[in-house]
PQR file with spaces between the fields and no chain letter, atoms N, CA, C, O and H, PARSE charges and radii, in Angstrom:
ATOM       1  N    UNK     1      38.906  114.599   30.814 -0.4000 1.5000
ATOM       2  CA   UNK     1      40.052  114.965   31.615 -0.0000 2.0000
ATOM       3  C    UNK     1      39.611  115.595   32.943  0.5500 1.7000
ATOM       4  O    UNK     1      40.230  115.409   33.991 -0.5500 1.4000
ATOM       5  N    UNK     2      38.566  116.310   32.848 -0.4000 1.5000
ATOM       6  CA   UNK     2      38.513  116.806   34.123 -0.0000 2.0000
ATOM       7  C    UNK     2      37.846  115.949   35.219  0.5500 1.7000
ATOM       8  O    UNK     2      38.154  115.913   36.410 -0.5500 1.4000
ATOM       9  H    UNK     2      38.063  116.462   31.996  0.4000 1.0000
ATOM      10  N    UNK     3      36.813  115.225   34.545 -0.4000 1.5000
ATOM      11  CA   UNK     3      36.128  113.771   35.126 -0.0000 2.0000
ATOM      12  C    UNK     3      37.222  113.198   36.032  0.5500 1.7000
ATOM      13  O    UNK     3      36.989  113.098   37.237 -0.5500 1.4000
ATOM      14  H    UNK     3      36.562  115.255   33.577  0.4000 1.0000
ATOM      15  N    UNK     4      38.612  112.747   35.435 -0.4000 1.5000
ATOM      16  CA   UNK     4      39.368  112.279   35.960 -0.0000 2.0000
ATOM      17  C    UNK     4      40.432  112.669   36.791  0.5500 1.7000
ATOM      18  O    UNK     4      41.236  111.955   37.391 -0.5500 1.4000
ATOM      19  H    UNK     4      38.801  112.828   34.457  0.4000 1.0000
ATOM      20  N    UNK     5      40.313  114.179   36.742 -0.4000 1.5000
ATOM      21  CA   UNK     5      40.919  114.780   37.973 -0.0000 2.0000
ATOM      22  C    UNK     5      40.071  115.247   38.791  0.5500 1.7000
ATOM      23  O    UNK     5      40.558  115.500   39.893 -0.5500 1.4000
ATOM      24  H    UNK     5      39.660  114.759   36.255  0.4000 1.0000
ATOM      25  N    UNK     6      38.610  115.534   38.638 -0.4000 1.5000
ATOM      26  CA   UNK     6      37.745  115.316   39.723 -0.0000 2.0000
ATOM      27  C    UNK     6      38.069  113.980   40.782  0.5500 1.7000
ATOM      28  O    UNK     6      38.604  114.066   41.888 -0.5500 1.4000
ATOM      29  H    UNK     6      38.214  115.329   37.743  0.4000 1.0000
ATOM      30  N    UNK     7      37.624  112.835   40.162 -0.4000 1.5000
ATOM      31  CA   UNK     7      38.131  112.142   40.456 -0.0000 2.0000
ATOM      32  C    UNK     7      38.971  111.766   41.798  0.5500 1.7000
ATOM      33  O    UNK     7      38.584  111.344   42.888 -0.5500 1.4000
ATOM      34  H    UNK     7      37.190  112.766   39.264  0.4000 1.0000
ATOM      35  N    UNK     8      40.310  112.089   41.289 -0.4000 1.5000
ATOM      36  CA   UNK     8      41.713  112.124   41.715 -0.0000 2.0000
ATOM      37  C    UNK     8      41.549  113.091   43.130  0.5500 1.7000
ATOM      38  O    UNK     8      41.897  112.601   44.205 -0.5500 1.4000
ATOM      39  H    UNK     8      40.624  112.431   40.403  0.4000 1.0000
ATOM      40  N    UNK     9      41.093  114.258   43.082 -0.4000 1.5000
ATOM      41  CA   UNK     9      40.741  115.113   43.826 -0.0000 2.0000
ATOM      42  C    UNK     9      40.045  114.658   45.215  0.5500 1.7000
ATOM      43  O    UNK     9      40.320  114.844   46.401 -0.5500 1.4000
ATOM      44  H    UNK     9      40.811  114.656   42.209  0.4000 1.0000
ATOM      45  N    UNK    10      38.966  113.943   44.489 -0.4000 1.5000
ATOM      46  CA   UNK    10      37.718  113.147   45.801 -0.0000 2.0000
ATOM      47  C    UNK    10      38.905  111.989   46.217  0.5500 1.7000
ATOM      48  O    UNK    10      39.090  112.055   47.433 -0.5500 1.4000
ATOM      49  H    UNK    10      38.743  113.792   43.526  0.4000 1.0000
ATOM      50  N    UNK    11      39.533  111.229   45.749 -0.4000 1.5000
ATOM      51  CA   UNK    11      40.365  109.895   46.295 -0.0000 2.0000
ATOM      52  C    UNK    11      41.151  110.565   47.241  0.5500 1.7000
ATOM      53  O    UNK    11      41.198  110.152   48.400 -0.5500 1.4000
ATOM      54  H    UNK    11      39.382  111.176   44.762  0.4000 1.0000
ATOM      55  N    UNK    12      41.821  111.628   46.848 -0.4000 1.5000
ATOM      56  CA   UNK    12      42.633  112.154   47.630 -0.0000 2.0000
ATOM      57  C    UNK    12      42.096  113.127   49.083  0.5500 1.7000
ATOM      58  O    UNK    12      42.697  113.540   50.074 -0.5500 1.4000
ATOM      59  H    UNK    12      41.783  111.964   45.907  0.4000 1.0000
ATOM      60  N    UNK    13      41.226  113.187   48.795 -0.4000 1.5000
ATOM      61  CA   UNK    13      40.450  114.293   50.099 -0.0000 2.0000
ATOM      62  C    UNK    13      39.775  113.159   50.547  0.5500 1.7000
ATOM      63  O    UNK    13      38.778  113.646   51.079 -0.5500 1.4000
ATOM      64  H    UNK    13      40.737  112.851   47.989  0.4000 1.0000
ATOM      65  N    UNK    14      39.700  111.981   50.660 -0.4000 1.5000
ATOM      66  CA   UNK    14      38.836  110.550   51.385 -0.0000 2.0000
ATOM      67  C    UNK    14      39.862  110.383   51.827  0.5500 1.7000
ATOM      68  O    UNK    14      39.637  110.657   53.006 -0.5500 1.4000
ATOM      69  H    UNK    14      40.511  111.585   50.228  0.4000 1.0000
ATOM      70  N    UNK    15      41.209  110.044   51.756 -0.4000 1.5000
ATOM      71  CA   UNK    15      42.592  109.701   52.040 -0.0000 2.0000
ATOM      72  C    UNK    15      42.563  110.677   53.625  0.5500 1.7000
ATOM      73  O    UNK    15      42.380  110.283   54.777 -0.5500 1.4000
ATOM      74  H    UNK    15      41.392  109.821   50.798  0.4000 1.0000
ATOM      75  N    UNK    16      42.767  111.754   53.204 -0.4000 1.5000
ATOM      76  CA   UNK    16      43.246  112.228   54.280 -0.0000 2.0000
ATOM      77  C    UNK    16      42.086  112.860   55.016  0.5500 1.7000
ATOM      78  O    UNK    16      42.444  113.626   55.911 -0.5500 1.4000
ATOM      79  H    UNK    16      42.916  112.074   52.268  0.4000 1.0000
ATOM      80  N    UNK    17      40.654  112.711   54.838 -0.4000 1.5000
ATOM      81  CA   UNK    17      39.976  112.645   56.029 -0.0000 2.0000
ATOM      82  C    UNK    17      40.164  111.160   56.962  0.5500 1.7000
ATOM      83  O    UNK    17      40.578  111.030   58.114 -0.5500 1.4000
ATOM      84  H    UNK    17      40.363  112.089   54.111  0.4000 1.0000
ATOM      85  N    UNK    18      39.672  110.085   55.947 -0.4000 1.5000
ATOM      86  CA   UNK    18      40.335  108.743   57.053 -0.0000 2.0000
ATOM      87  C    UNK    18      41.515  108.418   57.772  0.5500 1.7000
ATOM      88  O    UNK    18      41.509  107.693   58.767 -0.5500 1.4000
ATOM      89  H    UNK    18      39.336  110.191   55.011  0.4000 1.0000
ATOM      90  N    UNK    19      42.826  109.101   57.139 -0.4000 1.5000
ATOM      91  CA   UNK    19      43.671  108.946   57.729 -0.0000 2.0000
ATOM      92  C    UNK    19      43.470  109.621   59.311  0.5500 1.7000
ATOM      93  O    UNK    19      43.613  108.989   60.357 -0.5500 1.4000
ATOM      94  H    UNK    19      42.830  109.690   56.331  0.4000 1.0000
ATOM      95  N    UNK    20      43.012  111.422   59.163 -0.4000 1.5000
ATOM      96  CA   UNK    20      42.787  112.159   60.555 -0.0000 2.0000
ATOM      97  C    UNK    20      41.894  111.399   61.122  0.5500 1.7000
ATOM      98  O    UNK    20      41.908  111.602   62.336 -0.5500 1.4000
ATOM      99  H    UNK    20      42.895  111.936   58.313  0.4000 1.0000
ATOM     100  N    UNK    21      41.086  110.581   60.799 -0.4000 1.5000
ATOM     101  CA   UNK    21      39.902  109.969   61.948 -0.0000 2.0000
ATOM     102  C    UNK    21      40.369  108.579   62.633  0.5500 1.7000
ATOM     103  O    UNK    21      39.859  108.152   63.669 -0.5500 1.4000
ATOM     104  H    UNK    21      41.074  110.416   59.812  0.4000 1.0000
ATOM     105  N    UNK    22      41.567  107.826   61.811 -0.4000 1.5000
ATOM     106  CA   UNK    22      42.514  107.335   62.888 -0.0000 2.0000
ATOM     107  C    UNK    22      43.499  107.933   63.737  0.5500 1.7000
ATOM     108  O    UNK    22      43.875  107.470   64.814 -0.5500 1.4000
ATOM     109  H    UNK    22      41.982  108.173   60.969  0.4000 1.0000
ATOM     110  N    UNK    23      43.907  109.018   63.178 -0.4000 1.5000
ATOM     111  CA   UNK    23      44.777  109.812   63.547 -0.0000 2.0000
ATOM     112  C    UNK    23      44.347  110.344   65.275  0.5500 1.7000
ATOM     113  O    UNK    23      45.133  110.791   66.110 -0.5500 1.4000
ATOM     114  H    UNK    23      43.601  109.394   62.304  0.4000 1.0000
ATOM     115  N    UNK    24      42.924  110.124   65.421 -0.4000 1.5000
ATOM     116  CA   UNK    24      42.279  111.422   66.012 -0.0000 2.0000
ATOM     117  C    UNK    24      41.815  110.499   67.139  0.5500 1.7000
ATOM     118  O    UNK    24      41.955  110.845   68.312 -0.5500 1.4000
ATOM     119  H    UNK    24      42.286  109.761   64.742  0.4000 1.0000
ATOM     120  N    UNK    25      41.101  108.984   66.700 -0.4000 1.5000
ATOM     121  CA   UNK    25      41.081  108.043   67.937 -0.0000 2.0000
ATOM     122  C    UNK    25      42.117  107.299   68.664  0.5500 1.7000
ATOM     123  O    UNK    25      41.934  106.825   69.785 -0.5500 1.4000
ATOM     124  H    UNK    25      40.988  108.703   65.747  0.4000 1.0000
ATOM     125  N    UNK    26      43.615  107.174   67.752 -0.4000 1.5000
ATOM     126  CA   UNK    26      44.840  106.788   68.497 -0.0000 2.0000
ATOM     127  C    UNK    26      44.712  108.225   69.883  0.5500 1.7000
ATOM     128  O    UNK    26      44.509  107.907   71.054 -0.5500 1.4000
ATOM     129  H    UNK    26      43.764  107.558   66.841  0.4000 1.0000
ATOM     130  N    UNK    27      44.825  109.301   69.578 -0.4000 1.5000
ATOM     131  CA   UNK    27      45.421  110.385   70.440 -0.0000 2.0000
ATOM     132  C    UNK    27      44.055  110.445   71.327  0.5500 1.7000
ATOM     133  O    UNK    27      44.105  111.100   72.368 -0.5500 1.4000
ATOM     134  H    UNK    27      44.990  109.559   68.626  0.4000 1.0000
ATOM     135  N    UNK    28      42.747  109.749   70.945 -0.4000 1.5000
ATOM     136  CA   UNK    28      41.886  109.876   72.618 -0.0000 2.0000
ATOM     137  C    UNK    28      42.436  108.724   72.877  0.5500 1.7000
ATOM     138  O    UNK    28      42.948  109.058   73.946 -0.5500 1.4000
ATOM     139  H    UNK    28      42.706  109.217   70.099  0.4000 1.0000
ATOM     140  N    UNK    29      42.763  107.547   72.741 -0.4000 1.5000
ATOM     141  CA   UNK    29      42.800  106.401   73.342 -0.0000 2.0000
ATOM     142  C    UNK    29      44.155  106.649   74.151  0.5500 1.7000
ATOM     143  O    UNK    29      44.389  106.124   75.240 -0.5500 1.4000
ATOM     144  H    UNK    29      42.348  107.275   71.872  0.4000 1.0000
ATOM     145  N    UNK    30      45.002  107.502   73.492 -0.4000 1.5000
ATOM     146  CA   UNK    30      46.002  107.717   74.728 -0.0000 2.0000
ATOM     147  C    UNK    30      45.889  108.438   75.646  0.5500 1.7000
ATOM     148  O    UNK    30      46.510  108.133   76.664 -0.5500 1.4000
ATOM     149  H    UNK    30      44.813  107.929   72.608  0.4000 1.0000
ATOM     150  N    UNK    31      45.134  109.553   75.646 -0.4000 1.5000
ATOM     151  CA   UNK    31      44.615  110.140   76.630 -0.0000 2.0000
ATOM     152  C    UNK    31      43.346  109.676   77.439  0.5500 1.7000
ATOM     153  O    UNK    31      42.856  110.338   78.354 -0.5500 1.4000
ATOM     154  H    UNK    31      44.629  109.801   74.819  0.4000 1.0000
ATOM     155  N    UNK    32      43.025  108.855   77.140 -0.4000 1.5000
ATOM     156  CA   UNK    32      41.882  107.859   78.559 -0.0000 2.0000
ATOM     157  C    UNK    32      42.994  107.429   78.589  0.5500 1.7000
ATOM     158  O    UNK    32      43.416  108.424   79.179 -0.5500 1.4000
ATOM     159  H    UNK    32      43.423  108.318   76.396  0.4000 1.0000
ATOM     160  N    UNK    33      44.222  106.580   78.434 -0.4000 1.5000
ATOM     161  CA   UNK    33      45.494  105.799   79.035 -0.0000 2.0000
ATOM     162  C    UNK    33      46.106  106.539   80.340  0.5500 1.7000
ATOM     163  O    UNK    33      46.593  106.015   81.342 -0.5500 1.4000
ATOM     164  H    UNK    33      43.879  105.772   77.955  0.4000 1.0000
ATOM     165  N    UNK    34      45.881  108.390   79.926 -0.4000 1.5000
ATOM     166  CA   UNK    34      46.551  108.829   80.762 -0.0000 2.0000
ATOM     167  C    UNK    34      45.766  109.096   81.684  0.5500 1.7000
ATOM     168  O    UNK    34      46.298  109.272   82.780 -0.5500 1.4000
ATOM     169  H    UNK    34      45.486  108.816   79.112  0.4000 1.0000
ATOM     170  N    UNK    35      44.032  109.243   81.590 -0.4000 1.5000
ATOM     171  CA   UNK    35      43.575  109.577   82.529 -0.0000 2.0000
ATOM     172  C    UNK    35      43.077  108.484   83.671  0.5500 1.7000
ATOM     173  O    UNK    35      42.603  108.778   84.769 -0.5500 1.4000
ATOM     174  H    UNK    35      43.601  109.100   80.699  0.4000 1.0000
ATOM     175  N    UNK    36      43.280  107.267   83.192 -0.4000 1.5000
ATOM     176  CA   UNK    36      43.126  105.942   83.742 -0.0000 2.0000
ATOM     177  C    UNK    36      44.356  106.063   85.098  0.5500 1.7000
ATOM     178  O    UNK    36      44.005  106.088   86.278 -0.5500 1.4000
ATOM     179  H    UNK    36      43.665  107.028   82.301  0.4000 1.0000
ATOM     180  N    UNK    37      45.772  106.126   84.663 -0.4000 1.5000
ATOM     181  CA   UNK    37      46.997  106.224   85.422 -0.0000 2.0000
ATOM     182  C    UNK    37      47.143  107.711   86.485  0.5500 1.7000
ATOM     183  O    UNK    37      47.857  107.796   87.485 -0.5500 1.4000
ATOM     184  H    UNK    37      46.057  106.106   83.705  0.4000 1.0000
ATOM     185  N    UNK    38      46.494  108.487   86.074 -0.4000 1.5000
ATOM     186  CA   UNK    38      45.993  109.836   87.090 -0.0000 2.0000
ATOM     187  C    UNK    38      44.942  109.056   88.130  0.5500 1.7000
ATOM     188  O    UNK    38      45.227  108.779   89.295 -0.5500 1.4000
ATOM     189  H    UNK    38      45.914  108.417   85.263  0.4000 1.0000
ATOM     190  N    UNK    39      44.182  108.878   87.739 -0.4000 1.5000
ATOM     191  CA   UNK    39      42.816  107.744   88.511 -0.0000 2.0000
ATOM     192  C    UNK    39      43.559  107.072   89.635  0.5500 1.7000
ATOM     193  O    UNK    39      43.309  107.078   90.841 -0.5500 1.4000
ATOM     194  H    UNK    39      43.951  109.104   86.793  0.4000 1.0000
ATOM     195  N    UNK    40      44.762  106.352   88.803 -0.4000 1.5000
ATOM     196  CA   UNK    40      45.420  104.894   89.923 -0.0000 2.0000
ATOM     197  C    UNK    40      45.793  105.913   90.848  0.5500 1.7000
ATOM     198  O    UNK    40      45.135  106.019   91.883 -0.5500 1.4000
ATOM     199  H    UNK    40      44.966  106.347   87.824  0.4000 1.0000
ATOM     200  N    UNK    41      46.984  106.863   90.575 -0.4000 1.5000
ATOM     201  CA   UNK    41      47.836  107.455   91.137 -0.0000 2.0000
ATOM     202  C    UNK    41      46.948  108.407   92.436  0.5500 1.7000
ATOM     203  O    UNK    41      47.286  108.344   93.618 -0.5500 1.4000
ATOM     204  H    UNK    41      47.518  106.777   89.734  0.4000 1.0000
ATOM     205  N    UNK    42      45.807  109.244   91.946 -0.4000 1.5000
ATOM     206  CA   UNK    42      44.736  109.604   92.915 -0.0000 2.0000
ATOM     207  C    UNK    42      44.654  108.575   93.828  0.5500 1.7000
ATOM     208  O    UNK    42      45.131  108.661   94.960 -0.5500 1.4000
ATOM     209  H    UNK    42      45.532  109.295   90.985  0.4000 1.0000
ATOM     210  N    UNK    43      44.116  107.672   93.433 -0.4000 1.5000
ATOM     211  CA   UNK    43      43.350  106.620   94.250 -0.0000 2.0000
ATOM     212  C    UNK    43      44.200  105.995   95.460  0.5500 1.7000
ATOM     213  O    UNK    43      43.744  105.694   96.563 -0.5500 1.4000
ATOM     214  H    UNK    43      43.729  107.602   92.514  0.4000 1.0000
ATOM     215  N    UNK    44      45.767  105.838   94.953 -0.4000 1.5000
ATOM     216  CA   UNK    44      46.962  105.146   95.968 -0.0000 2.0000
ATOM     217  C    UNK    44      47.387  106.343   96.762  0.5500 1.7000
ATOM     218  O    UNK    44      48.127  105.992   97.680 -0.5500 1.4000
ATOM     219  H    UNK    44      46.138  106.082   94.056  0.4000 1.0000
ATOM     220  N    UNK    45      47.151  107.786   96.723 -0.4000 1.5000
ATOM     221  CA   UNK    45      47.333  108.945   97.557 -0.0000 2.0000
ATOM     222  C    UNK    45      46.582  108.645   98.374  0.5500 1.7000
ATOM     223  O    UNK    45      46.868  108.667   99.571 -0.5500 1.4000
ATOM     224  H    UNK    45      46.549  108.071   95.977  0.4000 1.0000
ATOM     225  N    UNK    46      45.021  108.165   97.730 -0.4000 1.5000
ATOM     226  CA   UNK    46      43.822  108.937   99.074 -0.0000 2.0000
ATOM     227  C    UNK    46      43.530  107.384   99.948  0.5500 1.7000
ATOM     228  O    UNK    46      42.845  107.195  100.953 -0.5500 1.4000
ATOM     229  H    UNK    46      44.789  108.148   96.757  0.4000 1.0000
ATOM     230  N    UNK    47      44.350  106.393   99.117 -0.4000 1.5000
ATOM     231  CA   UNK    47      44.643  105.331  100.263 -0.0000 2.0000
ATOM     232  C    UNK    47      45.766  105.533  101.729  0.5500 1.7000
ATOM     233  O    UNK    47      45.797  104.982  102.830 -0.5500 1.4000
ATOM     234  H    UNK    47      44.906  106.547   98.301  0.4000 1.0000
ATOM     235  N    UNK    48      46.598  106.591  101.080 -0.4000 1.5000
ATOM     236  CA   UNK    48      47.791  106.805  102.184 -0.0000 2.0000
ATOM     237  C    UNK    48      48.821  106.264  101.753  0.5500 1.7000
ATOM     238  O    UNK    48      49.503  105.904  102.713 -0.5500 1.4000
ATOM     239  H    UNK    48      46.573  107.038  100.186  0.4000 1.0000
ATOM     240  N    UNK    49      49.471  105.923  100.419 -0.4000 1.5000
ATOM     241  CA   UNK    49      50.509  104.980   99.726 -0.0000 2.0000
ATOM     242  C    UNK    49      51.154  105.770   98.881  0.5500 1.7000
ATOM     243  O    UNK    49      51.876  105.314   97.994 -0.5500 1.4000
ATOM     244  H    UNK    49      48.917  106.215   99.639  0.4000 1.0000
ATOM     245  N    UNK    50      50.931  107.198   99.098 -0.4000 1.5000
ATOM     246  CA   UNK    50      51.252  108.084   98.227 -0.0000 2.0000
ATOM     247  C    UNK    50      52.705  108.712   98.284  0.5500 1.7000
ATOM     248  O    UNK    50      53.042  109.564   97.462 -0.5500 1.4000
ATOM     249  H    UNK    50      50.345  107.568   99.819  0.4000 1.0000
């Protein structure tokens, strides 16, 4: 019994470390999104289009 809630224990703590490590590259990939569109927005100021 305890074998099998060991077990249960490890499945469940693998779960929700993988889940946070997608969790964690969605929210950089949106933030290079935002720092990409800061970049444009710089870049069309220091052209004079600002």
């Amino acid at each position: 019994m305890k074998r099998a809630m060991a077990l249960l224990m490890m499945a469940m703590f693998s779960m929700a470390v993988l889940s946070g490590c997608n969790t964690v590259a969605g929210a950089g990939k949106d933030v290079q999104k935002v720092g990409e569109k800061v970049e444009d927005k710089a870049q069309d100021c220091k052209d004079g289009r600002c």
